[in-house]
C-alpha positions as CSV (number, residue, x, y, z in Angstrom):
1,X,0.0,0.0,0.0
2,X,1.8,3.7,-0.7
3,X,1.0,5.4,2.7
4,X,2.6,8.5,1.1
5,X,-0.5,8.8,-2.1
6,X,-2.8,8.0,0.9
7,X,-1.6,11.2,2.9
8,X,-0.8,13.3,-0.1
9,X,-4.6,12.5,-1.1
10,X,-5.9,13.7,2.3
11,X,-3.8,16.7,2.9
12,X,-5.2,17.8,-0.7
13,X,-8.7,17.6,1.0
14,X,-7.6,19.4,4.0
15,X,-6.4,22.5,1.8
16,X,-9.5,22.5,-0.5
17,X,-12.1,22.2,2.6
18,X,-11.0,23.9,5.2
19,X,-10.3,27.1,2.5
20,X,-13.7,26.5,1.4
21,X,-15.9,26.0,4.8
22,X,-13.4,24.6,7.5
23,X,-14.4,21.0,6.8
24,X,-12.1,18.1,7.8
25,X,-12.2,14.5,7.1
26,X,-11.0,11.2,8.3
27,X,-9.8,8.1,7.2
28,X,-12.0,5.9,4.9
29,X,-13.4,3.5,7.3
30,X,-14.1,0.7,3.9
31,X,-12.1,-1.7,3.5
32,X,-10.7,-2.4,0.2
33,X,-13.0,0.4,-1.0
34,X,-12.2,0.5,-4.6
35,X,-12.0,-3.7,-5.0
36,X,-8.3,-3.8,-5.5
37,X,-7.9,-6.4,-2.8
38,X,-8.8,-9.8,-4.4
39,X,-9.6,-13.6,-3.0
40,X,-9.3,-14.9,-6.4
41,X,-9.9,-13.9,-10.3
42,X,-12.7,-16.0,-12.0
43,X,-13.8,-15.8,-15.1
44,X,-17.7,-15.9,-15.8
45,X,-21.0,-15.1,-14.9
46,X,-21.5,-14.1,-11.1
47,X,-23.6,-16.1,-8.8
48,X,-24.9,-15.2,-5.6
49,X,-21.5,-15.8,-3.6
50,X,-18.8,-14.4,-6.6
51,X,-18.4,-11.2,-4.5
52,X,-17.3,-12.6,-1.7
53,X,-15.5,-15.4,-3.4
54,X,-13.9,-12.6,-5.7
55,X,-12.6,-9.5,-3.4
56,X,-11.9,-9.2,0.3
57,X,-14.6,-7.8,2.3
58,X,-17.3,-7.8,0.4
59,X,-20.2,-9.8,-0.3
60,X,-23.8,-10.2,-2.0
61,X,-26.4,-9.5,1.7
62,X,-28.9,-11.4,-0.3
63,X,-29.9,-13.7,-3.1
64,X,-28.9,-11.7,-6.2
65,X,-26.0,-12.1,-7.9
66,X,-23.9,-8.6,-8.1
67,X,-20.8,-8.9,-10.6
68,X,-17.3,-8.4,-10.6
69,X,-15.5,-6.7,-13.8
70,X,-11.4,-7.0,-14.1
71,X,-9.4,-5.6,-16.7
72,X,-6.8,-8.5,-16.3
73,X,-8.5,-11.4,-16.8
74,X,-9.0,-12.9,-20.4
75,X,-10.8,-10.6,-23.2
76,X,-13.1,-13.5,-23.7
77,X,-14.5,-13.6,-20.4
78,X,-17.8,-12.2,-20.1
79,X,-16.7,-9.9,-17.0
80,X,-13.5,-8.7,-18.7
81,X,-13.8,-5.0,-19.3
82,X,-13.8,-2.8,-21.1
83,X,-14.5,-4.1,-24.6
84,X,-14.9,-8.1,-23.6
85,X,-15.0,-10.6,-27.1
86,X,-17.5,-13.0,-25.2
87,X,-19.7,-14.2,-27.3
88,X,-23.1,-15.2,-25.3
89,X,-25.3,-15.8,-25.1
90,X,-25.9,-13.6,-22.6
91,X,-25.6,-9.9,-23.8
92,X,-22.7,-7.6,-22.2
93,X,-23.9,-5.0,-20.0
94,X,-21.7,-2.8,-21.3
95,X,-18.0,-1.5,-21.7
96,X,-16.5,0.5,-19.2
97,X,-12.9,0.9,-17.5
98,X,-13.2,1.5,-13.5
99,X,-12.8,4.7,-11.7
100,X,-9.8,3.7,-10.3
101,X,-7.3,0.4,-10.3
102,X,-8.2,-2.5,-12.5
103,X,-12.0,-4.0,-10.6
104,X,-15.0,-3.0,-10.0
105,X,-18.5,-4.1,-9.3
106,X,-21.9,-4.3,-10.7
107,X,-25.6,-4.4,-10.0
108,X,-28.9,-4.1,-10.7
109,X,-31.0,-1.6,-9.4
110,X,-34.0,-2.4,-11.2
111,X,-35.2,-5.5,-13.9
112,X,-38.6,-6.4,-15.4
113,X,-41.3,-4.5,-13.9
114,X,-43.2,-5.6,-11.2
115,X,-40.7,-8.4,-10.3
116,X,-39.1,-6.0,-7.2
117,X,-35.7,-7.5,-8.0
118,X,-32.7,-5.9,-6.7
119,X,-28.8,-6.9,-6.4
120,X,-26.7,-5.1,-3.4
121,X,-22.9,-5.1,-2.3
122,X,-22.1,-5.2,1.7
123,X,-19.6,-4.1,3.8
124,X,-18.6,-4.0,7.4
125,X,-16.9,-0.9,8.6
126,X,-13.3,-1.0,9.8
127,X,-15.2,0.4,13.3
128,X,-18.1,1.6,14.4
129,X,-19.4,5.2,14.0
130,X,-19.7,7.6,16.7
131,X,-23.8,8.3,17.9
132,X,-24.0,11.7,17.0
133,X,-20.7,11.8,14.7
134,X,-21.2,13.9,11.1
135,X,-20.0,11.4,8.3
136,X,-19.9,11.5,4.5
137,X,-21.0,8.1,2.6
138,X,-19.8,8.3,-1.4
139,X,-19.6,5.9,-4.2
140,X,-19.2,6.3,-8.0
141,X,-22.0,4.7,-10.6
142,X,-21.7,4.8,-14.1
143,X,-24.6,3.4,-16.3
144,X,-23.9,0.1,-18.2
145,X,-24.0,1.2,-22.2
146,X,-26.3,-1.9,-23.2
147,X,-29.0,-1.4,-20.3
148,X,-32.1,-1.1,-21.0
149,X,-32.9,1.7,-17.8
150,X,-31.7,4.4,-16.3
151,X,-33.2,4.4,-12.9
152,X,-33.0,6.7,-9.3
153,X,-33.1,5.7,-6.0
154,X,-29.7,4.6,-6.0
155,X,-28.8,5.0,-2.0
156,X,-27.2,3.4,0.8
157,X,-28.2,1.8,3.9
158,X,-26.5,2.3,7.5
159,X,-27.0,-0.7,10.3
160,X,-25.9,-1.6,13.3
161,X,-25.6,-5.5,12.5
162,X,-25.6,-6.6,8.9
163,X,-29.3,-7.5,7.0
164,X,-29.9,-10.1,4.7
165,X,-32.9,-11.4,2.4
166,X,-32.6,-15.2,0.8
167,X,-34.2,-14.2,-2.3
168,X,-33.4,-11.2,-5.1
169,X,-36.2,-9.1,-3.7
170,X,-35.8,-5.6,-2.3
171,X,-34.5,-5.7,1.2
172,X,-36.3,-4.6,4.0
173,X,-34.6,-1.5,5.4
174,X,-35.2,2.1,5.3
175,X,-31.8,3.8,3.7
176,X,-30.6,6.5,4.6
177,X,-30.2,8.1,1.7
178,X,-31.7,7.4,-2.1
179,X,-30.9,9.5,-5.1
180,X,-34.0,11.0,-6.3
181,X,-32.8,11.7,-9.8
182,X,-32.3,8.7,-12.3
183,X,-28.4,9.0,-12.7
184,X,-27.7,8.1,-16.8
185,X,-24.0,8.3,-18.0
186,X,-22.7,5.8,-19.5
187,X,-19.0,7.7,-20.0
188,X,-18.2,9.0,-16.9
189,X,-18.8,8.5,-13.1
190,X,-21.3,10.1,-11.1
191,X,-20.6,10.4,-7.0
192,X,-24.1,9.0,-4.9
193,X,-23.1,11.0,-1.8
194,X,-24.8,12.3,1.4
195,X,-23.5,13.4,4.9
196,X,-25.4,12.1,7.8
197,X,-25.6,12.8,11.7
198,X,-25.0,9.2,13.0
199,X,-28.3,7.9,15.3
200,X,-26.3,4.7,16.4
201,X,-23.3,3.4,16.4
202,X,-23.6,1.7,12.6
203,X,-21.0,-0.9,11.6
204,X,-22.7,-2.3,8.4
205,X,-22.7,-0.2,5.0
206,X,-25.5,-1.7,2.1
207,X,-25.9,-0.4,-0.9
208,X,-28.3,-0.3,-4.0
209,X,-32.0,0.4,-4.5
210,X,-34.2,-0.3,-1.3
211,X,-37.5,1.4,-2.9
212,X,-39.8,-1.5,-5.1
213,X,-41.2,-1.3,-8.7
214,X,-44.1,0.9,-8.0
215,X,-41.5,3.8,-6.3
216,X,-38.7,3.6,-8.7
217,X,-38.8,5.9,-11.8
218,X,-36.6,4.8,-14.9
219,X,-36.0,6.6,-18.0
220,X,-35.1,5.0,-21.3
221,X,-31.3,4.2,-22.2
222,X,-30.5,5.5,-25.8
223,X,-27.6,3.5,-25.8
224,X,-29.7,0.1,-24.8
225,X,-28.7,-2.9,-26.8
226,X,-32.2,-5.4,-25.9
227,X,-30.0,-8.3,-26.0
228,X,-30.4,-11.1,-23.7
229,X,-30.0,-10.2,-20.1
230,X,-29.5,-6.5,-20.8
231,X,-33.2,-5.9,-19.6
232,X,-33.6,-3.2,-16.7
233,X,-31.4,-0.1,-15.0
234,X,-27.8,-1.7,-14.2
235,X,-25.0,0.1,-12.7
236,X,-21.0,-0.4,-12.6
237,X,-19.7,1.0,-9.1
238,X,-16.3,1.5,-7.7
239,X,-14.7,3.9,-5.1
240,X,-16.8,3.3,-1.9
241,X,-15.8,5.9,0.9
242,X,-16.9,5.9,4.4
243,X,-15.3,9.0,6.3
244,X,-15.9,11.1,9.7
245,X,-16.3,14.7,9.1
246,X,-15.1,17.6,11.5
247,X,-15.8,21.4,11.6
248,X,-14.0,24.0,12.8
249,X,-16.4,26.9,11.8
250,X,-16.6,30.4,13.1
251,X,-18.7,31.1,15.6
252,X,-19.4,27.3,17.5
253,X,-18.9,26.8,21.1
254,X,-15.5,26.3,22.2
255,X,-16.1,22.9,23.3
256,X,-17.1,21.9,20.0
257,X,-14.2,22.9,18.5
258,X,-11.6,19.9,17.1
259,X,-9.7,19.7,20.6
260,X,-6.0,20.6,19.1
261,X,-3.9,23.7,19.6
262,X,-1.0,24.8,17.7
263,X,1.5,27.3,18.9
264,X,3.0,29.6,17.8
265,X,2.4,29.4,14.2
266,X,3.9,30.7,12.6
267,X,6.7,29.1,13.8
268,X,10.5,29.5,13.4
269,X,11.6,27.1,16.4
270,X,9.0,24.8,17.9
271,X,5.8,24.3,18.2
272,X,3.6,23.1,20.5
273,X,0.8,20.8,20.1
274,X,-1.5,21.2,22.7
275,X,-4.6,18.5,23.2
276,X,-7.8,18.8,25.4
277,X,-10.5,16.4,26.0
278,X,-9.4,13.0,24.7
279,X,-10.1,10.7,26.2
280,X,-7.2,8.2,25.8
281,X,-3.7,9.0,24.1
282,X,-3.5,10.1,20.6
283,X,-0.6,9.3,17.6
284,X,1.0,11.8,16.2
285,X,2.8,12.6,13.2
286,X,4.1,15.4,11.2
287,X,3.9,15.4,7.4
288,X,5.6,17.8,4.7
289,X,3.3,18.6,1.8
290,X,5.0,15.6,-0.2
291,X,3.1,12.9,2.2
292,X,6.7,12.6,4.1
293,X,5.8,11.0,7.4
294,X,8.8,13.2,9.1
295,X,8.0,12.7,12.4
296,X,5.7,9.7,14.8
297,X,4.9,10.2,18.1
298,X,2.8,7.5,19.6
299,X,0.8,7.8,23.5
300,X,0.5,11.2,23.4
301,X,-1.4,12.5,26.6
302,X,-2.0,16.1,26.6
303,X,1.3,17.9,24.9
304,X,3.9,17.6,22.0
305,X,6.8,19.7,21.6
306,X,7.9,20.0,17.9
307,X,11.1,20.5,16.5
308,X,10.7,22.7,13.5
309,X,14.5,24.2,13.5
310,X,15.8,21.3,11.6
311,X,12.9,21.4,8.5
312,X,13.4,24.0,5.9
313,X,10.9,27.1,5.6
314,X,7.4,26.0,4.2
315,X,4.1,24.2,5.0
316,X,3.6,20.8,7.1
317,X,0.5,19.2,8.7
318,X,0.5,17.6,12.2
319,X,-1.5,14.4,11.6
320,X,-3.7,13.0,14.9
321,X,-5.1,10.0,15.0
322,X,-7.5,8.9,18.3
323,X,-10.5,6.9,18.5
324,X,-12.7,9.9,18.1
325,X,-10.8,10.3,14.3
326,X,-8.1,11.7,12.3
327,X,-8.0,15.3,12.3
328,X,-4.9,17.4,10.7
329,X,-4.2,21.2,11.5
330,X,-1.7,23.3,8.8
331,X,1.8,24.2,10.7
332,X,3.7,27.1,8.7
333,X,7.7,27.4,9.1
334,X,9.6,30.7,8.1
């Protein structure tokens, strides 16, 4: 894994959101979130258990069949993408290359009317969310070409423990969230995203369409091929993200504020990082803008002397990690 494109990543957030409206976030709680981290390759149509037979983590919650597309399997296979040779004589969804890496997934959201079937992908959280924690819940969609449907309601489902259904129907659980629009590229990726204010402390993360026949608009697909098993609204899906979200905006109560201090800072010596109200030690590390982890400081109380004299003049981020988050603060040296 390349720790430095994963920090490089979030300090690019940090200086976009907190210019924009002082919002922080922390670490992707999916694992394997865009399907790079494989069981084992096949080469075929999915069944009910390819998911989880497929990538680590993830798995079908109920009786449908959600698919898994490589770029580095054989051409011929018919969940090679993009541009698979199979021949039938079930018809291709589509041709797409993932969002990121070389896998992604695939489902249904809708299929012949009045049948209510529905495919979904499942996940459990690397830990449970906070009660009363902000957190933002993304993935990207793109609309197979060959589909006969575009289709909304595309949303996601936070639990406490993890549901299931035996059979392909829709499952029984209210989501959270459900796109209202029917979402219906087939060249690019569009981001299904809503922040939420956690009710309980949810470990489970479902998603797919949890509304039935009857409340789930579809549009035509101009791009629809009618070939067999092409019927229906049927979405690829990659880059699943999971993430706590801090504010530090003007005006809020003091103990609402993200509990670290910096000082001075400017600095041209040390600084100090000062902590109040954790509950239990913190880590601590300080990055250059580069994703250089220069500094690690683990069972950290309450205070952190820094050594700036020995890094050259420029911007760094101290990096702390507790069981309430990850939360990074800008340090400037001159």
């Amino acid at each position: 894994m390349n720790f430095n494109l994963i920090y490089m990543k979030l300090i690019t957030l940090l200086l976009v959101c907190t210019s924009a409206s002082g919002v922080l976030m922390a670490q992707n709680l999916v694992p394997n979130p865009d399907f790079e981290t494989r069981d084992s390759d096949f080469c075929g149509i999915a069944t009910s258990g390819s998911l989880a037979m497929a990538l680590t983590d993830w798995y079908s919650p109920s009786g449908g069949s959600p698919d898994v597309y490589f770029t580095d399997i054989e051409s011929s296979c018919f969940n090679f993408q993009p541009n698979s040779t199979y021949s039938g004589p079930i018809g291709l969804k589509g041709s797409q290359l993932p969002r990121s890496g070389s896998t992604m997934a695939g489902f249904f959201t809708y299929t012949i009317d009045g049948l209510n079937q529905r495919e979904y992908i499942q996940v459990q959280l690397m830990s449970p969310f906070v009660p009363s924690g902000e957190y933002l819940v993304e993935y990207y969609v793109s609309l197979a070409d060959s589909t006969e449907f575009a289709s909304n309601n595309l949303g996601f489902n936070l639990s406490v423990s993890a549901p299931s259904t035996g059979g392909d129907n829709v499952m029984n659980v209210v989501p959270q969230f459900a796109e209202a629009n029917t979402v219906g590229d087939t060249q690019g990726w569009v981001r299904v995203f809503d922040t939420i204010t956690a009710s309980d402390a949810y470990e489970y993360l479902t998603i797919g369409n949890f509304s039935d026949d009857a409340s789930t608009v579809t549009t035509s697909n101009p791009s629809a091929s009618f070939s067999p098993g092409t019927y229906g609204a049927y979405y690829f899906v990659d880059d699943v993200r999971v993430t706590r979200v801090f504010r530090d905006v003007s005006g809020i109560e003091e103990k609402e504020r993200v509990m670290i201090k910096l000082f001075p800072n400017p600095t041209s010596e040390e600084v100090v990082v000062k902590l109040n109200g954790y509950e239990n030690d913190v880590s601590i590390n300080l990055i250059d803008v580069k994703g250089n982890v220069l500094l690690r400081e683990e069972d950290v109380r309450n205070t952190l002397v820094i050594d700036m004299s020995q890094y050259e003049n420029g911007t760094y981020f101290v990096r702390v990690k507790s069981d309430e988050g990850v939360h990074l603060e800008k340090v400037i040296k001159q």
